[in-house]
C-alpha positions in Angstrom: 1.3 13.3 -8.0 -2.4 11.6 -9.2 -3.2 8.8 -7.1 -4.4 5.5 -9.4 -8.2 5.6 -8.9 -8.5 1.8 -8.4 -6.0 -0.8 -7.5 -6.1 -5.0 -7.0 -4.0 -7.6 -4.9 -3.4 -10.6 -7.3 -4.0 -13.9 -5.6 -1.2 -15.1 -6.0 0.6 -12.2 -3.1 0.2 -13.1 0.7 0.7 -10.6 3.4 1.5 -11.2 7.4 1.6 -9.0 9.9 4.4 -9.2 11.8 4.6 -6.7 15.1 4.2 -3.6 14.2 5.2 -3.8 10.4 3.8 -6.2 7.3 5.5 -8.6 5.5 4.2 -9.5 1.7 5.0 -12.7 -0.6 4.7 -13.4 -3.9 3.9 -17.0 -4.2 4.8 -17.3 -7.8 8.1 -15.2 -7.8 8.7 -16.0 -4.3 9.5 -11.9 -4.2 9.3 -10.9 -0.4 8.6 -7.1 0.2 9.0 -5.5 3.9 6.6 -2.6 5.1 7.3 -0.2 7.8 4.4 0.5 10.2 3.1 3.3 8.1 3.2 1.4 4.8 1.2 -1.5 6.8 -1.2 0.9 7.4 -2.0 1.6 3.9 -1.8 -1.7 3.1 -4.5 -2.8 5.5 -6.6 -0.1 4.0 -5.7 -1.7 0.7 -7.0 -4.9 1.4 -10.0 -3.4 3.2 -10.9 -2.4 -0.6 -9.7 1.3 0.5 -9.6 3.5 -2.7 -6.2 5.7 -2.8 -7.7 8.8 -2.0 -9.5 7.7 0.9 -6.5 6.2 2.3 -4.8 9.4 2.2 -8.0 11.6 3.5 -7.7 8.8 6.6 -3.9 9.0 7.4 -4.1 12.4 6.8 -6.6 12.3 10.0 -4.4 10.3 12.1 -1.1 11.7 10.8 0.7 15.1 11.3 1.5 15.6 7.6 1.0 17.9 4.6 -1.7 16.9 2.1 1.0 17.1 -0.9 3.5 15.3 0.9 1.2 12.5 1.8 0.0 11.7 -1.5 3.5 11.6 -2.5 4.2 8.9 0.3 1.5 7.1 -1.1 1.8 7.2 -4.6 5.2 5.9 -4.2 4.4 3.4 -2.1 2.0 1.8 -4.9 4.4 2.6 -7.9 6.9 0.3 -6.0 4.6 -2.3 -4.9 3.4 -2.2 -8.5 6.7 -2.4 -10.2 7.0 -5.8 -7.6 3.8 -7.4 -8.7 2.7 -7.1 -5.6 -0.6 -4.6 -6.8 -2.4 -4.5 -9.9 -3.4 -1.0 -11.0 -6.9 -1.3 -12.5 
């Protein structure tokens, strides 16, 4: 799977951490969308301004995972948010 080479948050999506996992809103649908502690991570690196392919060479550092199966993880992780609105791909 190719990893988008840049993506955005619109302004109009909030996030709150919440424990261990991420919670994100979208003010004008009002579309909530819940992230497990892994999928918080890459959206921290997201809003860091993280680009796709970093975020995998990191969790792939601090993860006992495959290279292949990671960028899967990841790619699907930003096809879903960006079917929600929740991330522009650039």
């Amino acid at each position: 799977m190719q990893l988008p080479e840049r993506m955005t948050i619109p302004a109009e999506v909030m996030a709150r951490q919440v424990g261990e996992e991420v919670v994100i809103l979208d003010l004008a649908s009002g579309n909530y969308f819940g992230l497990d502690p892994v999928g918080a991570r890459i959206w921290r690196l997201l809003t860091e301004g993280k680009l796709p392919t970093e975020i995998r060479d990191i969790l792939l550092e601090e993860y006992d995972v495959s290279h292949e199966q990671l960028e899967q993880d990841i790619g699907r992780l930003i096809n879903e948010l960006s079917a929600k609105g929740l991330l522009k791909l650039d």
